[in-house]
N, C-alpha and C positions, 0 to 999 in steps of 0.2 A: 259525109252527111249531106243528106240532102238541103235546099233551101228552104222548103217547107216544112222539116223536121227541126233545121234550126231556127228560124221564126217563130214556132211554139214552144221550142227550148228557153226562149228569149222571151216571150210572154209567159211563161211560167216563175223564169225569174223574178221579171220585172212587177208579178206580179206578190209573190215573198216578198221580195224586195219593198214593196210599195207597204205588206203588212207589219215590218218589221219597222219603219218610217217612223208608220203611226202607232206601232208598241214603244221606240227608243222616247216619242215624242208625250204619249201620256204618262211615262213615268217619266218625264225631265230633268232624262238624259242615265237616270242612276243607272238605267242598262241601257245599253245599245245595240241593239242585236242586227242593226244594219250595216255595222261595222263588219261581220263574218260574214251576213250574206252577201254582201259585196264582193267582199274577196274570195269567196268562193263560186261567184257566180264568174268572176272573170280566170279564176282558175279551171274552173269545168266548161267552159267558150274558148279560151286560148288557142286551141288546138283545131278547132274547126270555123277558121274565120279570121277575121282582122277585131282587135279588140274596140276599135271604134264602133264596130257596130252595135256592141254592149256597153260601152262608155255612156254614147249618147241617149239611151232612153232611162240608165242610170241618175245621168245627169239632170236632167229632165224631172224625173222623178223627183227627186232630192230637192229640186229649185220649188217644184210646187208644193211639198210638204209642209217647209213652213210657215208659222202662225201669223207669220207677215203679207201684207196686201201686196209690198211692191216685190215684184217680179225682180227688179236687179238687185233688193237685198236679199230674195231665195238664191237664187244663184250665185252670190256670193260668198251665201253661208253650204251650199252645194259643194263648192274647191274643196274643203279640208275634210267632206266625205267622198269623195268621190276618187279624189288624187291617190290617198292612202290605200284603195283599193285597187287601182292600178297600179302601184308602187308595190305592193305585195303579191301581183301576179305576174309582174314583170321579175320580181330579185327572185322567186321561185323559181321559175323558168331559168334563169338564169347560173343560181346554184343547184345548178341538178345534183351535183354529184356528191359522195360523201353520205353522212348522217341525216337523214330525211325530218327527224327530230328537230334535230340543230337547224335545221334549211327552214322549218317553217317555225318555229320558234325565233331566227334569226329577223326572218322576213316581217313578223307578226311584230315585232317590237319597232324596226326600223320605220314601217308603215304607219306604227301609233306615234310615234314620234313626229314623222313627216305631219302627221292629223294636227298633234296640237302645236306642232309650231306655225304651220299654218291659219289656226284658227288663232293664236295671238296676231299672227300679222293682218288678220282680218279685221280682228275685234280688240288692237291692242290698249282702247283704253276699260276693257271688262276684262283684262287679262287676269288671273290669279294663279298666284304657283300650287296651293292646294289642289284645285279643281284642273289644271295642268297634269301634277299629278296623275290624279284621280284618273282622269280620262286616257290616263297613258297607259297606268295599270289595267284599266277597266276592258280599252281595244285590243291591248295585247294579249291578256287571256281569253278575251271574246273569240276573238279570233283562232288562235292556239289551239284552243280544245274545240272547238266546231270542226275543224280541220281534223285534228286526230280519231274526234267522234265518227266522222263519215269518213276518215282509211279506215279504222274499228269495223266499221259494220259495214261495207264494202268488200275486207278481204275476208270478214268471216261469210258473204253471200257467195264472193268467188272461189272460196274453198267448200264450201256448201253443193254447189255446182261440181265442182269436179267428179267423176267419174271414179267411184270407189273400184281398184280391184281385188280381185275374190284369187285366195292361194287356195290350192288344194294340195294336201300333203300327203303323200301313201305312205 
């Protein structure tokens, strides 16, 4: 891939990414849909580049979102989105092999997990086990099915493409 193909691969991202910010941010929190595109945006980068390069404007991102003036409380609250999503691009790569189901299913839970243990150690005196919970159930399915929704409609595009051939019978 070229450098200027992945540079607007990377601003296409970061630009979902930025939308998805401010959608997880006006319903607060009850969905998150930065949680998927995240992980999927460092799953579909992986392969053509160093994942720093997609980390960083991730992070970025994420530190300026929120409703907070100071800069090192964005960024702070940035780790436990941002980590999770490289922790789910890295165990995927990782477990190739096997059940592709179970590999991102696996990933998709370990990664919500890493999220909100993280965001307790950030925010350990607003910690609550409901909303703990919640948020673990919430990333891991976010995640989960966005994933299966774009192999779904991906292998039905590359099967769509293939080359029908024609029998003819005497």
């Amino acid at each position: 891939m070229s450098l200027s193909r992945y540079v607007a691969r990377t601003a296409g991202f970061a630009l979902i990414y930025l939308l998805a910010l401010f959608a997880g941010s006006a319903t607060d929190g009850i969905v998150w849909p930065a949680a998927a595109v995240g992980a999927i945006w460092l799953v579909a980068q992986a392969g053509h580049g160093p994942l720093r390069y997609s980390v960083l404007p991730m992070m970025v991102l994420s530190a300026l979102v929120p409703s907070t003036g100071d800069l090192l409380a964005g960024l702070t609250q940035a780790v436990p989105q941002v980590v999770p999503a490289v922790l789910f691009a890295w165990l995927v790569q990782r477990w190739q092999g096997g059940n592709r189901t179970a590999v991102v299913a696996g990933a998709a839970a370990t990664a919500a997990f890493a999220g909100v243990v993280l965001q307790g150690a950030i925010a350990a005196a607003d910690f609550e086990w409901a909303a703990a919970g919640y948020a673990l159930a919430r990333d891991t399915v976010t995640v989960f099915v966005a994933v299966l929704l774009i192999r779904s409609i991906t292998s039905r595009q590359e099967e769509a493409a293939k080359p029908r051939r024609l029998y003819v019978v005497r």
